[in-house]
Structure formats: structure tokens, C-alpha cells
N, C-alpha and C positions, 0 to 999 in steps of 0.2 A: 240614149235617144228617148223620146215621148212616144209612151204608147199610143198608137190609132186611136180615136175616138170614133163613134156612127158618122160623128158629122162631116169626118174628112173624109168619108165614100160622097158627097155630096157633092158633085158637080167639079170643075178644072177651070183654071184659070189657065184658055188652050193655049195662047200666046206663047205663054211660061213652060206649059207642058208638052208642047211638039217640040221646042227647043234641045230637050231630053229624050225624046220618045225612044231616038234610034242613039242613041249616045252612051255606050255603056261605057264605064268611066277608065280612063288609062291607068295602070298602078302597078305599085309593085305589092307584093303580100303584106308587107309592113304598113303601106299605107292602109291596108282595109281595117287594120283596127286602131286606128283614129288617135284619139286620146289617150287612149288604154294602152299603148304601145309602151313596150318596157323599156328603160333606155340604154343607150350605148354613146359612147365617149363619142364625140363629131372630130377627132382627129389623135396621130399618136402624140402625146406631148414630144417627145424627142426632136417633133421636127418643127414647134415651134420656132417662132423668130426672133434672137436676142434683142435685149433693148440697146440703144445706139450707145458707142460710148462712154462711159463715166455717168451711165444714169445709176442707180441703185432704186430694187423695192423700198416703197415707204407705208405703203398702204397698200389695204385690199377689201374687196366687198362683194357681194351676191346677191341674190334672188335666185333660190330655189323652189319648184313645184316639190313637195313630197314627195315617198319613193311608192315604188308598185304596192301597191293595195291588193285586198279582197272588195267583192263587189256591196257596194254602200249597205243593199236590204238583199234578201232572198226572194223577193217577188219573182221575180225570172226563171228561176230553180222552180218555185211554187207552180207556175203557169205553166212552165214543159211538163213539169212529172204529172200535174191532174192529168192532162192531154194526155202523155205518154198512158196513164193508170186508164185512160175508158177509154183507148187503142187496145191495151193490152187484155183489157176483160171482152172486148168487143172483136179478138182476133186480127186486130186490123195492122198491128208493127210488121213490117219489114224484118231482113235477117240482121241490118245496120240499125235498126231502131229499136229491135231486143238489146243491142247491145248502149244504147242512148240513158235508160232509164239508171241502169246500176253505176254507170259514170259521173251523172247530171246527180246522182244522190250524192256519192262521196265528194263531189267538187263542191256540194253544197254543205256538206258535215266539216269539211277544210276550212270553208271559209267562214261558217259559225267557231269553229275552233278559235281559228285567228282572231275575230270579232268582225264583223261586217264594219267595212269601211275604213281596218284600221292595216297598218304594214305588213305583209307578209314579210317569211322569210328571204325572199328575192327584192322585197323593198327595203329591208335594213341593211343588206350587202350594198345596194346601192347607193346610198344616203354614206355610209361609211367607206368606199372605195373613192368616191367623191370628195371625202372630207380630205384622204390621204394621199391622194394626186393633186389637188391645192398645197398642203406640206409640199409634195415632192417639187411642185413648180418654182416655188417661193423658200425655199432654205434661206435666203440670206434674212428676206424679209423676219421671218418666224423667229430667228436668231436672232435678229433687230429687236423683237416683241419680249420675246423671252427676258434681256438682256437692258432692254429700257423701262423695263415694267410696264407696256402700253398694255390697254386693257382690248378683251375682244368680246365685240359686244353680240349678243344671240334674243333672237327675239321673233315672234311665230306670229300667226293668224290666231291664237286661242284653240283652235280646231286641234282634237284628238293625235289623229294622224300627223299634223302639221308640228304641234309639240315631241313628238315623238321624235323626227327626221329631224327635229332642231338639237334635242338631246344626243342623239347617235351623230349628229354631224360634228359636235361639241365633243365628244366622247373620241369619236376618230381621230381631230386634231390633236389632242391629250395623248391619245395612247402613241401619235405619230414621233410627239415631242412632250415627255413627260413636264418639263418645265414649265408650259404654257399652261398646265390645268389651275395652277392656282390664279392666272388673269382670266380665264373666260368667264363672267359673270351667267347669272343663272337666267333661264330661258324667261322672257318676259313677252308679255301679250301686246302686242299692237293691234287693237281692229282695225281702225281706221286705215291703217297703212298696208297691212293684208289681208283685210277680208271687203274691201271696200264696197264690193258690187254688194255687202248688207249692211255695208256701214251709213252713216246719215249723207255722205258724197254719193251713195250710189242711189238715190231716192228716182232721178230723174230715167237714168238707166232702165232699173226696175217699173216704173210706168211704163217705158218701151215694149219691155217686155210683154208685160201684161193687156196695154191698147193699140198698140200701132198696126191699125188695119194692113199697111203697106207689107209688114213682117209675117201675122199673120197669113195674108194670100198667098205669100209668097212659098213659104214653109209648106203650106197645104199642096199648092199647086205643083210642086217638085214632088216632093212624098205620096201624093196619090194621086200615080197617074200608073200606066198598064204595063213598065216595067219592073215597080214594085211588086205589083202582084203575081206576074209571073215568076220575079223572082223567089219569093213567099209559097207559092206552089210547090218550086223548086224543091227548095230546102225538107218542105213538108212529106215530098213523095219520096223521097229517099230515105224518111225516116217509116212512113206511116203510109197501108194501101191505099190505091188510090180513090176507091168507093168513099172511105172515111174521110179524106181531103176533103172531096166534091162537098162533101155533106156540111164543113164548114163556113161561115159566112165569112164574105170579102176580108171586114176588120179584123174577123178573128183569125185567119189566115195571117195575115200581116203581123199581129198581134204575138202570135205563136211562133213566126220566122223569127221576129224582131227578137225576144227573147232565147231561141237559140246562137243567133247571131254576138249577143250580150255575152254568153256565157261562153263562145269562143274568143271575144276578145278580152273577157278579165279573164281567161283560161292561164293564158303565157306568165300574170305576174303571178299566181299561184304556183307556178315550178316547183320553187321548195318543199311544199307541201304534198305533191302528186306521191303517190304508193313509193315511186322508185327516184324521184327528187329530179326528174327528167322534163315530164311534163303531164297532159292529161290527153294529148290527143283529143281536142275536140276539132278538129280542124277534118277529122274522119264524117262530121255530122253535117259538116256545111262546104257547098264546093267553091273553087276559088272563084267564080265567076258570080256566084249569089254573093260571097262573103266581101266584094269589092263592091259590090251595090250596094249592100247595107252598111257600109264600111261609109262608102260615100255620104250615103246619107246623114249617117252621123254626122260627119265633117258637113252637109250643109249647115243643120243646128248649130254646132258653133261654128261656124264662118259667120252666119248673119246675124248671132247673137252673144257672140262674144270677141268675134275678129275683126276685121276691114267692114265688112258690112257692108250698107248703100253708098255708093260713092257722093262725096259731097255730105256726107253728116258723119260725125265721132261719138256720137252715141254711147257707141259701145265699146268707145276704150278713151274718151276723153274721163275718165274717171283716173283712167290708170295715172294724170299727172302727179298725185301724191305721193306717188312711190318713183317716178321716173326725180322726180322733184328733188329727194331723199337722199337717190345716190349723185346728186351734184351738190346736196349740201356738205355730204361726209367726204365729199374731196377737196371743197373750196373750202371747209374748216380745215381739215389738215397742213393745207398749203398755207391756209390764214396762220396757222399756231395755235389755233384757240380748240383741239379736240387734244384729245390722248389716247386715241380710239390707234389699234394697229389691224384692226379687223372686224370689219361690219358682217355679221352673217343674217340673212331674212330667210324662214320658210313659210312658205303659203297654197297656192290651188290653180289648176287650169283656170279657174275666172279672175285671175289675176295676171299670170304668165302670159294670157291670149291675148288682152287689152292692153297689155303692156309693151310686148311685141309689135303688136299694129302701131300704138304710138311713137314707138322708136323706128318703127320701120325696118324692122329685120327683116332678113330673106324669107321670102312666099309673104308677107305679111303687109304689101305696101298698095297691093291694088283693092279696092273696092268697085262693086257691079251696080249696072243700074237694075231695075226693075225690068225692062224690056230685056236684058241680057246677061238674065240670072248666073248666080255661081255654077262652073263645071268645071271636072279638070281638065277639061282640053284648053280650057279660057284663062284658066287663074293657076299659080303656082302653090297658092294657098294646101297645106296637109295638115292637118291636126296630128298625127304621125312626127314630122317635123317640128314644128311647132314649139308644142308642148306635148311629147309625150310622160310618161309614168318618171318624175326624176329631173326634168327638165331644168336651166337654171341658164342665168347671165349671172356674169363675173366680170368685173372690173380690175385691173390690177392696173395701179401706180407707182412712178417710178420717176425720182426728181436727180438733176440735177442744176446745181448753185440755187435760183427763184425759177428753172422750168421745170412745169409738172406734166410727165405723159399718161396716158391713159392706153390702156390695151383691152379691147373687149373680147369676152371668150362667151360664145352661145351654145352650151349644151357641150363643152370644153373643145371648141373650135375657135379658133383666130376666128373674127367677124368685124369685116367692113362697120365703122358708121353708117347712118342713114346718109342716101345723096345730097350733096354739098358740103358735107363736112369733108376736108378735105385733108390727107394723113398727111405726115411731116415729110414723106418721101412716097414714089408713085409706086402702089401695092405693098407700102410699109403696113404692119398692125398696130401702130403707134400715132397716137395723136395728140398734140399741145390740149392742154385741159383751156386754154383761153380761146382757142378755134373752137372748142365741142363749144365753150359758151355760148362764142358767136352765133353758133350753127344751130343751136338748141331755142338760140333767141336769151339766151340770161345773160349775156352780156350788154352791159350801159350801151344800149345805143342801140341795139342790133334789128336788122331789119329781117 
């Protein structure tokens, strides 16, 4: 989330802000830590659904978000513990906020350990259990690979973290099926294709970000209005007396929530690392009622800046067509004859996973709001939780038989619907003719 500035104590855009005022946001605990959410399989494989008949795997492909992180920088660490240090010279902690400073240090010595921003240990598990439930779905495929010499090809954002989850993804597959390690060729950089919202496609995006008045008020006018700050109170007086609250100004109040709020939700993908590999218990610092409001908030940030956004413009994820692009060229070559490819694997970032979503139209990802009737969850299905959490990923898997090619999507390793109108080979099949998605996607000759 952006920290407060003074200038967002300045005034409400009321329209947008009594829409909120009394609206404290529906969730479950998962949802209130947005992005940062660690992940978990979307279904048991056992109960997926065979493909019909005398199809056989021939291919397969991905788009993975990286696995759970430590937190990018230690600003947030920095910001609590000053606070906490002239609370604590000044008498002013609580008997829960004596116990805030010595947690907030070693969570912070954890994640300098790891390296700011790159895998934890609960994010290489993930990126590797991943790898090896794709093995286990596709045996015959992998046997096919193994056995044909198809090559599989692996390739990242450039980004640290992002190289890393391409390696261990590469690695898992190998150790799944030793015979494959000699076809995975070595991790290669794509910017363009995964890091796009800073590649030279993402130019116009990036202006949005930077001038669009409409984004701007909006952002402002959700974020500072009078249940953030009470929720900011919240958090504060549970940690620190009340005298020494009062004594804080508006933003920095906000400022100081906001950042305990951060270090509860990168708390969870640090597990591995806590004393007893359990967790850290920051969820003792902040209650579930503050922790969904600023949970929320986050998720408005990227809704309007990396999701659906304003209805009636793509913005913010017509960028994502390069990579949506991608995985219809690596299946319409294979069908063609002209690849040797048995496995496409992509890793990259929530600013890729979120645009991308929206333009496929995954679930919670299809409606966009206007201005008069801003993002909330009581309106939009929209979670960043869902989404894209820590690990996130679409999966393709293909499966031909004679000249027909099916396509099975899996979101976050869940059976998933196309978007609407594409229409499956049978009513609630997960299976669909690769010459319908054409149609349905508009790449077929003719398509309206």
C-alpha cells in the first residue's frame, strides 16, 4: 500500500466517501491480506475431470506469480520500531505493545536474513510442490517429453525472485522425473513478456498511473475518509497509551497503522523462518476488524491500478495482451507442427497475474466500476487474496486427439471456466476445442 502523504488529509471527494463511510468490508481473514496472501492449491487434483475419450496430453504451459517473499524493503520495520522506541522511552506501550517491538525486530532480522524481497522458505516449498503436482497431473505427457526429446522451455521476468521460482520450478520437475532434466533448457529473461507494465508496452499504463486525475481522486477519496482513521486509532491504542496516540497527527496515525498492517500480512509467507517455523503471531497486533480495512484498502490500490479498474477503459491490463498472446501462439504452433516445445513454463509478478486476469476474465476479475460507484466488496467479487495471491499461476494443458486440440484451464490449480462466451465441448466440461477459444478470444480468421 502508499504511504499517506499531508496532502491526502485534504479535503473528500464526499460523493465517493459516504459511499464507504458506514461500509465496513465483508471477508474472510484470507482476504484481509490481499496480495500478500500465501497460496493454496484451488482444488484436490484427484477430482479433476478426465479428458474425453482417446484424447492424450501433448502440451502444457503456465504463468506463474513467484512464491511467498520477505517484504521488498524494511521501511515498515523502521517506521513501527522508531514509534515503538519513543513509546517505550516515553512510558507510553501497552502490556501487547511491550511485547510488539521484540517481534517486529526479529521479523525484521528474518527477512534481512532471506534478503528483502527475495523467497522465503515457505516460498520455495511453494514454487516446488507446484512444480510436482503438474508432474503428477500429466505423467503421460512428461513420459511423452522425456521419450520424444521435446524441449521445455523456462523463462522469468529478469526480477531476482522471479529467476529464482523459475529455477526451483525447473528443479522440481527434474527431481519429479530425472529424465527431463537434460530437455529443460536454462532460465532465460523475457522483459517484455513479464515484466511488461516497465517494459516499453507498458509506457501508456505507466502515464495512468502517474496523471490520471480520475485515479488519483479516487484512491484519495476511499483512503481518507473517517473509517480509516478510526481504524488507525485502533490498531495504535492496542499497541501504545492513549495520551501518546492523541498526540499523533492524522497521517501519521495512518502511516504507523498502515505499516503494522504490512507486517501482518508479509508475516504468514515468513513461517519458515519464525523461532519455531510455525508463524510469528502478528495477527496478536492488529484485530480482525482493523486488519480487513486495511486489507481492503490494499485491494482498492490494485483493483484500480492493476485490475478491472474503470469500467469502459483497459488501461490497466490491456497491456497484459502480450503474454495472453503467447500462450495462443505456443498452442497453435504445436497443433501447426512447427514447435518442439513439450512445456512452456513463465515466471513473473502480481503486475502481470492481475492485468492478465482481468483480460481473460477470470473469476472476481470481470467487472470494472465507475466513478460514481467506486470499488467495495459488497459491489465487486474482485480479492487480491484470490486473485493473485503469493504463488498464483494459470495453466494450460493440452490434449489432442487425430487434428482436435483441447485446452483445460487451471487458475491457481483449479478447473476454470473460459471467459463468457467461449463455450466448452459439453455443458460444465473443463475442456475446450482450441478453434472455439480462437473464435472466442477474436484470433480466429473472421471472428467477430
Amino acid at each position: 500500500m502508499r504511504r499517506l502523504t499531508p496532502a491526502l488529509a485534504l479535503g473528500l471527494t464526499v460523493l465517493l466517501a459516504a459511499s464507504h463511510a458506514n461500509a465496513a468490508p465483508s471477508h474472510s481473514t484470507r482476504d484481509s491480506y490481499g496480495t500478500k496472501a500465501t497460496y493454496a492449491p484451488g482444488q484436490n487434483p484427484r477430482t479433476y475431470q478426465r479428458p474425453p475419450a482417446g484424447f492424450t496430453p501433448v502440451f502444457t504451459e503456465n504463468v506463474s506469480r513467484h512464491g511467498s517473499r520477505a517484504a521488498t524493503d524494511g521501511d515498515d520495520a523502521d517506521l513501527v520500531l522508531a514509534l515503538w522506541k519513543k513509546a517505550e522511552a516515553a512510558g507510553a506501550l501497552t502490556a501487547k505493545g511491550r511485547e510488539l517491538g521484540p517481534k517486529v525486530q526479529a521479523l525484521q532480522s528474518a527477512m534481512s536474513a532471506v534478503g528483502y524481497g527475495d523467497l522465503s522458505g515457505r516460498g520455495k516449498r511453494e514454487v516446488h510442490d507446484t512444480a510436482v503436482q503438474m508432474a503428477k497431473r500429466l505423467p503421460g505427457l512428461f513420459r511423452k517429453i522425456a521419450g520424444d526429446k521435446e524441449k521445455i522451455d523456462v523463462v522469468s521476468s529478469g526480477q531476482g525472485r522471479a529467476v529464482d521460482s523459475a529455477n526451483l520450478y525447473a528443479a522440481g520437475l527434474a527431481g519429479a522425473d530425472p529424465a527431463l532434466k537434460p530437455l529443460i533448457g536454462p532460465t532465460r529473461t523475457d522483459v517484455d513478456l513479464l515484466y511488461f507494465h516497465k517494459a516499453a508496452g507498458g509506457a501508456a499504463y505507466r502515464d495512468y498511473l502517474a496523471n490520471d486525475q480520475r485515479l488519483a481522486s479516487t484512491l484519495k477519496s476511499i483512503t481518507d475518509q473517517p473509517t480509516t482513521h478510526r481504524a488507525a486509532r485502533d490498531v495504535l491504542k492496542k499497541l501504545f497509551k492513549g495520551d501518546f496516540v492523541d498526540q499523533l497527527a492524522d497521517t501519521d496515525r495512518v502511516a504507523a497503522a498502515t505499516a503494522v498492517y504490512n507486517l501482518y500480512a508479509i508475516a504468514p509467507a515468513m513461517s519458515d523462518e519464525s523461532p519455531d517455523g510455525r508463524g510469528w503471531g502478528m495477527e496478536r497486533f492488529i484485530g480482525k476488524r482493523d486488519a480487513a480495512w486495511f486489507g481492503y484498502l490494499s485491494d482498492v490500490e490494485d483493483f484500480y491500478e492493476k485490475g478491472p479498474g474503470f469500467a469502459g477503459s483497459d488501461i490497466t491490463y490491456k497491456m497484459a495482451d502480450v503474454l495472453l498472446d503467447d500462450f495462443f501462439d505456443k498452442v497453435e504452433a504445436k497443433r501447426d507442427g512447427s514447435s518442439d516445445l513439450g512445456a512452456e513454463l513463465r515466471f513473473t509478478h502480481a503486475e502481470e497475474i492481475i492485468p492478465l486476469a482481468a483480460l481473460m476474465g477470470l473469476p472476481g476479475s470481470t467487472e470494472g466500476v465507475t466513478q460514481e460507484r467506486p470499488y467495495t466488496y459488497a459491489d465487486n467479487a474482485w480479492r487480491g487474496a484470490a486473485v493473485a495471491p503469493l504463488g498464483s499461476n494459470v495453466q494450460w494443458d493440452v490434449f489432442r486427439k487425430g487434428g482436435t486440440y483441447l485446452v483445460r484451464m487451471l487458475y491457481n490449480e483449479k478447473e476454470t471456466a473460459f471467459k463468457a462466451g467461449c463455450r466448452p465441448i459439453a455443458r460444465n466440461s473443463a475442456f475446450y476445442d482450441l478453434d472455439e477459444l480462437e473464435r472466442c478470444f477474436g484470433r480466429a480468421e473472421g471472428a467477430s
